[in-house]
C-alpha positions in Angstrom: 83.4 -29.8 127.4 80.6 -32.6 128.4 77.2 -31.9 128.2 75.4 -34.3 130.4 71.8 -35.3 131.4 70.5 -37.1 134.8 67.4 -37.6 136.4 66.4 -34.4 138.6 64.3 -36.8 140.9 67.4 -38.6 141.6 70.4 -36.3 141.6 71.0 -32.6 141.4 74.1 -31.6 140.1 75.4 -27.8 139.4 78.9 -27.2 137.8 80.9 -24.2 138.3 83.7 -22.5 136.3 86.4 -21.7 138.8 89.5 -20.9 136.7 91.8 -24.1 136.2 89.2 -26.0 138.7 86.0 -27.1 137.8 83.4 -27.0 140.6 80.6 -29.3 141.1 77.7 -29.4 143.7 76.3 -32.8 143.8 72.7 -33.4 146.0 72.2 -37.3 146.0 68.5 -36.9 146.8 67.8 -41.1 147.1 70.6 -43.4 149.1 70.9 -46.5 147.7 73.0 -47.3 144.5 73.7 -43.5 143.9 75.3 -43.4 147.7 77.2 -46.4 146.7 77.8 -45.0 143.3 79.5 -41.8 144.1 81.4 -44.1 147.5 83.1 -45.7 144.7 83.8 -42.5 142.6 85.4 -41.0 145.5 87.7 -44.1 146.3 88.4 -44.5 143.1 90.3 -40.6 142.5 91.3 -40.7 146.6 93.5 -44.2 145.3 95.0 -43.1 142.5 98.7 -41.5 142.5 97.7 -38.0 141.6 96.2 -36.1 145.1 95.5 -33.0 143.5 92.9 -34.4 140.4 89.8 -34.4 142.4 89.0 -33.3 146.2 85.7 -34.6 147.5 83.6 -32.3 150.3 81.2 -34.3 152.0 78.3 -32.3 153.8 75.0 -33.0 155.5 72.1 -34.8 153.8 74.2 -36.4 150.9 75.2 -33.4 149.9 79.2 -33.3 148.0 81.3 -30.5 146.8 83.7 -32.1 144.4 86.3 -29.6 142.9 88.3 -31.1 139.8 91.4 -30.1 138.5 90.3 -29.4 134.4 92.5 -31.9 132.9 90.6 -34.6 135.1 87.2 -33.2 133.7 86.0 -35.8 131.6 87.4 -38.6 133.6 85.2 -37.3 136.1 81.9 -37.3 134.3 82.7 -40.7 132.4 83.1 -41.9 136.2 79.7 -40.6 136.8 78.3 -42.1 133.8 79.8 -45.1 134.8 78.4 -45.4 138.3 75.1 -44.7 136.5 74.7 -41.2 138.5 74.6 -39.5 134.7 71.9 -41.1 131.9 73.9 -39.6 129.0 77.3 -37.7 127.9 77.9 -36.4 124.5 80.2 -33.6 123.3 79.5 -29.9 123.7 79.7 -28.1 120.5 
């Protein structure tokens, strides 16, 4: 597994066990670049040829349940890191 850290002020982000799934609630609590940010995230795993790796939720206020399949995990949170939603990612030990 990941460990990650990101700014609370910004984003607030809660991960979930959920057998081979692994469920994240993700609170975008500024629009701007990460609206934009996790836009692109979502296009990005809605494009690809595999429809079961990552299902996006989208509720009121900004507010996303994103449920990835556990072999897409860290392809995920790089993606995160990438859109600059995450400030760091280092391995778990």
């Amino acid at each position: 597994m990941l460990k990650y850290e990101y700014d609370r002020q910004i984003i607030q982000v809660n991960e979930t066990d959920n057998g081979n799934d692994v469920e994240f609630r993700i609170h975008l609590l500024h629009e701007g670049s990460c609206l934009d940010g996790m836009k692109k995230i979502q296009k990005k795993f809605e494009e690809n040829q595999v429809y079961t790796d990552i299902l996006f939720y989208i509720y009121a206020n900004h507010e996303y349940q994103v449920i990835v399949r556990r072999d897409y995990y860290e392809d995920f949170v790089l993606e995160l890191m990438k859109q600059r939603l995450l400030q760091s990612v280092s391995w778990a030990e």
